[in-house]
N, C-alpha and C positions, 0 to 999 in steps of 0.2 A: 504494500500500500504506500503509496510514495506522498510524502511528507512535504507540503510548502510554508514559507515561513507567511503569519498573514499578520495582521495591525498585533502592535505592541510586540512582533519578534517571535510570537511563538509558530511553533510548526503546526500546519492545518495537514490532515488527511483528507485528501482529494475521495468521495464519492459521488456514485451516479447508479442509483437506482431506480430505473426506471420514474422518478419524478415523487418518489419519497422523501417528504418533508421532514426530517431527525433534524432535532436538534444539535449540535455540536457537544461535546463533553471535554472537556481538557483534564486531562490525566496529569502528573509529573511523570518527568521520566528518572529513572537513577543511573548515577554513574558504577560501578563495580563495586568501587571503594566501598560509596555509601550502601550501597546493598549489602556489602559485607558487613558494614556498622551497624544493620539497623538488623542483622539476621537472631539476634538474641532472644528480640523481642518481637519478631515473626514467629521465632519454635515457639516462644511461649503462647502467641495465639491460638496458631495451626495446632499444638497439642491439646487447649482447651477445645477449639472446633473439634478437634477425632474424638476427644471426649464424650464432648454435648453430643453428638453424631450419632454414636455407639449408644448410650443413652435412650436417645431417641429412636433410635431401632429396635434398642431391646426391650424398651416399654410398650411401644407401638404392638411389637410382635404377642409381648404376651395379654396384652388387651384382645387382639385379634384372635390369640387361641380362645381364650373364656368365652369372647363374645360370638367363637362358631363351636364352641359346646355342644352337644348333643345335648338337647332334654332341658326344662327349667334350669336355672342356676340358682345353688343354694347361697345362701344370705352371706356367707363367707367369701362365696366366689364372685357375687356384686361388688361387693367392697374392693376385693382383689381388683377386678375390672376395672374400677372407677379409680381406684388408688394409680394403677399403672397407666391409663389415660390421663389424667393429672398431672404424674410425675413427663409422660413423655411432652405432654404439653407445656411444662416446666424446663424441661432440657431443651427442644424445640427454640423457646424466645433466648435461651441462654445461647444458643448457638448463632440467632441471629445477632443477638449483641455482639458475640465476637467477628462475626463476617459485617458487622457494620464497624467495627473496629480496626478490621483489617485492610475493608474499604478505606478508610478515613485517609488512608496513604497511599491510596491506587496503587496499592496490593490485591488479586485474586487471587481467590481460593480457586484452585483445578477440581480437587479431590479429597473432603476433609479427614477421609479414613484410610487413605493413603500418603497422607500430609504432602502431598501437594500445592504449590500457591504458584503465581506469576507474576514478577516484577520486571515492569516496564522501563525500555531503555530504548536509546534512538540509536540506530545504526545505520549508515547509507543514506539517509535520509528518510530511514523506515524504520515504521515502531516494531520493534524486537520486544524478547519477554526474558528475563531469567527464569529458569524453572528451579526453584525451591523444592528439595527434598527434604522433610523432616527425620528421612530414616537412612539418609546414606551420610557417611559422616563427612566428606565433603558436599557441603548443604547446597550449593551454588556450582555444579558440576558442570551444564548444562545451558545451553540456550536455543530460542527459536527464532524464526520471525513470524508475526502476526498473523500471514495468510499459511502459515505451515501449517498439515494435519499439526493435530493436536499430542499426536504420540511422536512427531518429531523433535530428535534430541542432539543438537550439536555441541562439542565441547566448548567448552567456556576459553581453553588454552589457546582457539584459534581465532579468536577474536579481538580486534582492539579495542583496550578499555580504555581509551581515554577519554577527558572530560565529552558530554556533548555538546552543540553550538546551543542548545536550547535548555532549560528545566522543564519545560512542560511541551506537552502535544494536543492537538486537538484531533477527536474522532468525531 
């Protein structure tokens, strides 16, 4: 997706969708550096996210066995039901807090139970992504660009990290 710089300096993403009216969104981009700086405090998100996630699946799911029970459910197993409905509903908003937290620094989440995330950087004149692993220990291994499948994974080694011309982008 190729990147012009438009008033006040930032980079615009040129689209044409058939005469689709979106709004613009300006993201930050990061430089390497900073993405290394700020990756302490992405595990710590992206871990609560698999958290909440897990959570919320597990509660989800045993709400859904009670409630395909065979036969009445006894007084104990309503409770059961309505308790794990509650609670998943509870881990649910706790997850969105964190994916609006993560948001907050146009950071995304890929995947929050395989700790996946993607931070934006301009490359070429194209917004690229670092792919964030929570579970390899080099956490920043990896990068894309923007219109790559999504399971595409380039080394980080072969890229230049230098500052970009911009901080932010617009999509």
């Amino acid at each position: 997706m190729p990147l012009t710089p438009n008033r006040g300096g930032k980079l615009a993403v040129k689209r044409n969708r058939k005469g689709s009216k979106r709004r613009p969104q300006t993201i930050q981009v990061w430089t390497y550096e900073q993405a290394l700086q700020v990756l302490p405090y992405v595990a710590s998100i992206m871990a609560s996210l698999r958290e909440h996630q897990l959570a919320t699946l597990r509660n989800q799911l045993k709400a859904d066995r009670l409630a395909n029970k065979p036969g009445s459910l006894k007084r104990s197993e309503l409770i059961a039901h309505e308790e794990a409905s509650r609670e998943s509903g509870q881990a649910e908003a706790q997850l969105f807090d964190a994916l609006e937290e993560l948001h907050t620094l146009d950071i995304y989440c890929l995947d929050p139970v395989q700790g996946l995330a993607l931070i934006p950087f301009a490359l070429d004149e194209q917004l690229a992504w670092f792919v964030f692993d929570l579970f390899d220990s080099q956490a920043l291994r990896f990068w894309r660009y923007h219109r790559d499948p999504l399971e595409t994974r380039r080394p980080v080694a072969g890229v230049p990290l230098g500052p970009p011309d911009n901080d932010s982008v617009v999509i």
